[in-house]
FIKOLZA-1660 file (N, C-alpha, C; in steps of 0.1 Angstrom, whole numbers, plus 5000, padded with zeros to 4 digits):
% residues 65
   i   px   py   pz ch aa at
   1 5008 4988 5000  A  X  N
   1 5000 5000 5000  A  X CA
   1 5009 5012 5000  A  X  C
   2 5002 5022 4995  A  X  N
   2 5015 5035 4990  A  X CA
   2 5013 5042 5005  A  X  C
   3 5021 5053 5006  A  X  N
   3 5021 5060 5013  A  X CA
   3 5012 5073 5014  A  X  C
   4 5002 5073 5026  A  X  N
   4 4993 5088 5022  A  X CA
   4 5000 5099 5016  A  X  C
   5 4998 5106 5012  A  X  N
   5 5002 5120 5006  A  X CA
   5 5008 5130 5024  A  X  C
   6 4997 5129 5034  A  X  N
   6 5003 5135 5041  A  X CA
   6 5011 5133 5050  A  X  C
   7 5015 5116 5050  A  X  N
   7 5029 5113 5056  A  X CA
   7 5043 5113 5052  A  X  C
   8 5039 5116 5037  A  X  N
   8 5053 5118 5025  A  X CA
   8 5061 5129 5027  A  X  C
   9 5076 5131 5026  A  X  N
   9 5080 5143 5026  A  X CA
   9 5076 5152 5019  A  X  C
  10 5079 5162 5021  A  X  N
  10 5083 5173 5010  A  X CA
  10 5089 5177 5000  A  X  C
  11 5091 5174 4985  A  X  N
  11 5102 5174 4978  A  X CA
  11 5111 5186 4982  A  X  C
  12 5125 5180 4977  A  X  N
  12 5134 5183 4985  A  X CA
  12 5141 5198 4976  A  X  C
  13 5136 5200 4958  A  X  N
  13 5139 5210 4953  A  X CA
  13 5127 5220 4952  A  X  C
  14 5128 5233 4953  A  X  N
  14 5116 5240 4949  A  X CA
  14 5112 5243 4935  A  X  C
  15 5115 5235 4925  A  X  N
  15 5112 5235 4909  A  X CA
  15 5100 5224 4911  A  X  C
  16 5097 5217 4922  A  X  N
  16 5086 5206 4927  A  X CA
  16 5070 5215 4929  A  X  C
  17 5074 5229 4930  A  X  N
  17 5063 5238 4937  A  X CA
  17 5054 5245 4923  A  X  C
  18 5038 5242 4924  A  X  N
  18 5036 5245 4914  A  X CA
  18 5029 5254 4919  A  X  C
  19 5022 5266 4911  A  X  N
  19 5012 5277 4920  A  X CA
  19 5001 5272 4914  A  X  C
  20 4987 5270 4919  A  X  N
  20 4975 5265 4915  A  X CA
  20 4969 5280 4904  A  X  C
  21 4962 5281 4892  A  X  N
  21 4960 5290 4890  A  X CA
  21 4945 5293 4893  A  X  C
  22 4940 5303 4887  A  X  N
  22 4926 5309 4897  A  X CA
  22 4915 5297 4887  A  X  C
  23 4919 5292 4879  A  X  N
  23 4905 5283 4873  A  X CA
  23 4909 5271 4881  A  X  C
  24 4920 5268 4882  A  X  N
  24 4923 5253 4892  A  X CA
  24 4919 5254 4908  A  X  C
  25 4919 5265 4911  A  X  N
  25 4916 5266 4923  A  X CA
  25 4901 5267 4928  A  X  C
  26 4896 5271 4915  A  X  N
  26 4881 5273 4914  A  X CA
  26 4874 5259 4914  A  X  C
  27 4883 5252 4902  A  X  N
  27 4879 5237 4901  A  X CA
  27 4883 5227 4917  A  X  C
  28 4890 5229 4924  A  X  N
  28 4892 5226 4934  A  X CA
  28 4879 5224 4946  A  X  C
  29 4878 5237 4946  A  X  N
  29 4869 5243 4952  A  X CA
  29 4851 5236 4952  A  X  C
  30 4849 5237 4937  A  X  N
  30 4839 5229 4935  A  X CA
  30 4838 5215 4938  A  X  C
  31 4851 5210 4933  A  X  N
  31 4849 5195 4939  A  X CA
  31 4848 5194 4953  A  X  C
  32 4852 5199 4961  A  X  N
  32 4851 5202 4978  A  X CA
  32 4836 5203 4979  A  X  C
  33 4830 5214 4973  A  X  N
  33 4813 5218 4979  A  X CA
  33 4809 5205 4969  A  X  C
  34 4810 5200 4958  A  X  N
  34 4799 5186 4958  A  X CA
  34 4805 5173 4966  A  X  C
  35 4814 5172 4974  A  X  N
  35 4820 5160 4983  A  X CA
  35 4811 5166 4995  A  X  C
  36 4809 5180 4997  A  X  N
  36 4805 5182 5010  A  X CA
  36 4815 5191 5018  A  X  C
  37 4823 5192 5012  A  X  N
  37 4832 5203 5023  A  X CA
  37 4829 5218 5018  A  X  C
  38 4833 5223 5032  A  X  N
  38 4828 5240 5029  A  X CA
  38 4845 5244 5019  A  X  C
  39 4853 5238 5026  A  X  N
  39 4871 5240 5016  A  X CA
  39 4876 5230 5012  A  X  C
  40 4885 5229 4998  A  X  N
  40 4891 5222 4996  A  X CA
  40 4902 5214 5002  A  X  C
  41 4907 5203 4999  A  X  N
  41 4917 5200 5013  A  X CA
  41 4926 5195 5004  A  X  C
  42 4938 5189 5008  A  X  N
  42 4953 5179 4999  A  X CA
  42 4947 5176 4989  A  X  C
  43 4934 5162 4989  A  X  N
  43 4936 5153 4977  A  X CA
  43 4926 5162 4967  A  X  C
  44 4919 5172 4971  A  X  N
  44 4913 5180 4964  A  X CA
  44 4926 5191 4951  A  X  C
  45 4935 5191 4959  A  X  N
  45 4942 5201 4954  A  X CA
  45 4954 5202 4946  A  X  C
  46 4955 5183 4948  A  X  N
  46 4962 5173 4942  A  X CA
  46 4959 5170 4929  A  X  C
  47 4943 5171 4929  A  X  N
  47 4943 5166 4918  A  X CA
  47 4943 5178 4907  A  X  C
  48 4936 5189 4915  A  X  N
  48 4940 5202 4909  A  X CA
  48 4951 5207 4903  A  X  C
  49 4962 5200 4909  A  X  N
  49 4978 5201 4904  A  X CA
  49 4978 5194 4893  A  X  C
  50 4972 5182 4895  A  X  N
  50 4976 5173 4881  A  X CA
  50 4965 5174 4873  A  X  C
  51 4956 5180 4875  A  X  N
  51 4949 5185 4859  A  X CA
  51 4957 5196 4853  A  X  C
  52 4960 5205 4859  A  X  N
  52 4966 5217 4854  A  X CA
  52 4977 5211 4843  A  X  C
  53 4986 5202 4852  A  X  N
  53 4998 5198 4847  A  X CA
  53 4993 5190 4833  A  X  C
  54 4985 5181 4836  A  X  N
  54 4977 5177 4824  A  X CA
  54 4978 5186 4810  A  X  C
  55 4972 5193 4812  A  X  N
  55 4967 5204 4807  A  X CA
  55 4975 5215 4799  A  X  C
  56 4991 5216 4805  A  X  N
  56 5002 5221 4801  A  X CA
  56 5009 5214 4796  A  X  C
  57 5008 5199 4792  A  X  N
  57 5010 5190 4786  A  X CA
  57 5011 5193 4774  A  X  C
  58 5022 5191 4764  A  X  N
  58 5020 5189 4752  A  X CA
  58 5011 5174 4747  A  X  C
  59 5001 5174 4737  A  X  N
  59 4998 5162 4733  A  X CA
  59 5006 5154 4725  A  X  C
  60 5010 5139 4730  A  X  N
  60 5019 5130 4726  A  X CA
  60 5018 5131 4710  A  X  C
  61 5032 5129 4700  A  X  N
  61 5029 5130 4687  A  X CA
  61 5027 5112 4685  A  X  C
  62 5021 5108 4672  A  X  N
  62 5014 5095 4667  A  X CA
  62 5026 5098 4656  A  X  C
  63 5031 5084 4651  A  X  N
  63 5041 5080 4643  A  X CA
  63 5030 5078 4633  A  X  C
  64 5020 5072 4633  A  X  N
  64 5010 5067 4621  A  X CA
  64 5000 5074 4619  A  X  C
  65 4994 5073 4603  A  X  N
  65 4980 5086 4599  A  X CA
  65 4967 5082 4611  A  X  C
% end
């Protein structure tokens, strides 16, 4: 079983630190008020990181038509 997110260190370079922007944070947000929280919390904000990151993604190139 992995390790919770809040027992994990902290990476150890600051190029690890992403800033959430105001539509991720908004999306965050929302997912919190339909779970039921009045705020978002870690795994809310987690995943907010990694849609962003997603999303800054270049899409993979296809060798074939």
């Amino acid at each position: 079983m992995a390790t919770p997110p809040w027992k994990q260190k902290k990476p150890a370079n600051d190029s690890a630190k992403i800033t959430l922007t105001p539509e991720s944070i908004a999306w965050a947000r929302e997912r919190a008020k339909q779970a039921g929280r009045r705020y978002p919390n870690l795994v809310d904000n987690m995943a907010a990181t990694r849609r962003q990151q997603e999303a800054q993604r270049p899409p993979p190139e296809r060798d074939h038509p």
